[in-house]
N, C-alpha and C positions, 0 to 999 in steps of 0.2 A: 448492416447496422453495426457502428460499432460500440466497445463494450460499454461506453457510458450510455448512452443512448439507451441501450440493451439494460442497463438497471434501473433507467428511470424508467422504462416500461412494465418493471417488474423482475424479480431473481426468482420468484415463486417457479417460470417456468421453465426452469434450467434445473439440472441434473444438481442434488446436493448430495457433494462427497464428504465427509468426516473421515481425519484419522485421530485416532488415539493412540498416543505413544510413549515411549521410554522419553521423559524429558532432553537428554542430550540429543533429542536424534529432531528435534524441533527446529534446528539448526539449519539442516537441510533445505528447509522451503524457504532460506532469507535471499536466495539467486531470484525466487519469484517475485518478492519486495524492489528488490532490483528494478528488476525489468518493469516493474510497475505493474497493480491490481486497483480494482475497484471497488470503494466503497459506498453504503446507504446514508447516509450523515445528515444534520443540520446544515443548512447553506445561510448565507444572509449575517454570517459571525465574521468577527476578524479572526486572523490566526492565532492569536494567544487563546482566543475560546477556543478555539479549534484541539489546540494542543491540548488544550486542559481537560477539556470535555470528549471531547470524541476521541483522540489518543488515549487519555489519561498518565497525559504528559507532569509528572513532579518537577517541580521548581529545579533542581538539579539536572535534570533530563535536557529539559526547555534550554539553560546555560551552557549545554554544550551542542548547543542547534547553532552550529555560525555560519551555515550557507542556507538558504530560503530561497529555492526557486518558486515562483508562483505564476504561472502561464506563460513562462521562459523568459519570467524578469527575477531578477533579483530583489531580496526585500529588506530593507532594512528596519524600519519600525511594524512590528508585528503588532500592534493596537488600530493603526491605518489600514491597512491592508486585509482585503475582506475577500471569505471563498463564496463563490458562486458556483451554482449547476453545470456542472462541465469541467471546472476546475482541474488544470494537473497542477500538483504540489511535490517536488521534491526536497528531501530532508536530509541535512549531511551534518556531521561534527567538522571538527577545523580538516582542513583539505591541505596539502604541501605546497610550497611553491608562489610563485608570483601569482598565478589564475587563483589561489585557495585564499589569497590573502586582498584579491580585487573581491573576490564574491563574498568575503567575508561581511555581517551586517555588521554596519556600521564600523565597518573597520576604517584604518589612517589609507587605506590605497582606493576605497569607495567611490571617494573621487573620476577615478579613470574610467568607472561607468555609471557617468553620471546620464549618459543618455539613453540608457537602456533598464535603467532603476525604473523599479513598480512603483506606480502612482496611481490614486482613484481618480478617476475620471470625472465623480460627484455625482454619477447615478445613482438614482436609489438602487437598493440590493436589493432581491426580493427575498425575504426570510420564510424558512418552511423545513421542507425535507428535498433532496436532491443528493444527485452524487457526483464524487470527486475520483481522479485516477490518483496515486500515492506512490511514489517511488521511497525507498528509503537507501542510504549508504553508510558505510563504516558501520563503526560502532553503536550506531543508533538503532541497525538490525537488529541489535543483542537487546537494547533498551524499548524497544516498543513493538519492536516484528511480534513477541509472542504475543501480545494483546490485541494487536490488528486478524494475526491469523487466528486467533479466538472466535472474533466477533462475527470473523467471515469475508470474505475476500471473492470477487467476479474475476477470472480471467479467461483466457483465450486455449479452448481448449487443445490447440496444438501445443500452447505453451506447456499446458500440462504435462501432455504425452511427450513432449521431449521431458521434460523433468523425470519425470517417470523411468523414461528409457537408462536413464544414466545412474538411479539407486541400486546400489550394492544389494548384497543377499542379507547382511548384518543388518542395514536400515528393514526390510520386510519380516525379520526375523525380530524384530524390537517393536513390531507394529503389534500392539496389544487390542485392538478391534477399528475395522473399515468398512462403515456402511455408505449406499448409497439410496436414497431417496428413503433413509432410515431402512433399510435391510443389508443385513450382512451381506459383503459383495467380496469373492476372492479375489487375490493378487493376480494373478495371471490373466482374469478377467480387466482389472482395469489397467494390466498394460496393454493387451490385446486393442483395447481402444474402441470395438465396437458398441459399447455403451452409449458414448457419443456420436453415432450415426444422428445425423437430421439436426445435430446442434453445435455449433462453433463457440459456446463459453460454458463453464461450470463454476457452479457456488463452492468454495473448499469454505472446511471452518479443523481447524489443528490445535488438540490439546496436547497437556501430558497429563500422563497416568498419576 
């Protein structure tokens, strides 16, 4: 099963990890944003609701979104373009180079893909609850990562344990309390990894203190 699949059947049965932390050490989990998580969301919206509602994307925020992948097309009007159950969504500010400036929405080089540009097909959407995978890049980690890791995030619990594997002693030493399935759960325990016996994803949700 994989992970979208695995939230629409429910996150209830999956291990919930919480860290609570020193604000700059929230930074740390934007490699996971990367790689891509899962969230519970409204589906059946275009992406501007998307951004505003479910991100809590500000008008500022949203203007410096210039790349919009949505199911490995490109998007240029974000009022057309609608998420569905299953949905991967990738999010990026301006990108370098000839590729940053072809995938730009609506940019002067859009043109060059013009055959690989998102388009609705005319099906109806069906509107509800459902989930989406979210990648995010650049500096849009800094602008929306802490709100997504808030509300809570599904990923793949190897991905975890490697993340895990690679925090310094500074990052565990700035961790101000770490429950799991709301009980205090020590550090060595969840590098150890055997928490996750019998299950391949985990619910994280990351404040700061």
């Amino acid at each position: 099963m994989n992970l979208i699949n695995s939230c629409s059947a429910g996150i209830q049965s999956y291990p919930h990890l919480v860290f609570v932390l020193d604000k700059p050490l929230v930074s740390h989990f934007f490699l996971l944003l990367q790689q891509g998580v899962v969230v519970r969301c409204s589906i059946g919206c275009n992406i501007a609701a998307f951004l505003r509602k479910e991100l809590k994307a500000g008008e500022e925020t949203i203007e410096k979104i210039q790349s919009i992948i949505l199911d490995g097309k490109p998007v240029d009007d974000l009022e057309l373009a609608l998420i569905k159950d299953g949905s991967i969504i990738a999010l990026s500010a301006a990108m370098p180079g000839l590729v940053g400036a072809t995938l730009r929405r609506g940019g002067g080089y859009s043109s060059f893909r013009s055959g690989i540009t998102y388009h609705e097909t005319g099906e109806t959407s069906v509107q509800g609850e459902g989930c989406v995978r979210i990648k995010l890049f650049n500096l849009l980690m800094a602008e929306l990562g802490p709100g997504l890791l808030l509300r809570g995030v599904l990923l793949r619990s190897e991905d975890f344990l490697n993340f895990a594997a690679g925090l310094s002693q500074d990052f565990w030493q700035g961790c101000r309390r770490t429950t799991l399935d709301n009980k205090p759960v020590d550090v060595r325990e969840l590098r150890d990894g055997a928490w996750l016996a019998g299950t391949d994803q985990v619910f994280l949700s990351v404040s700061s203190a």
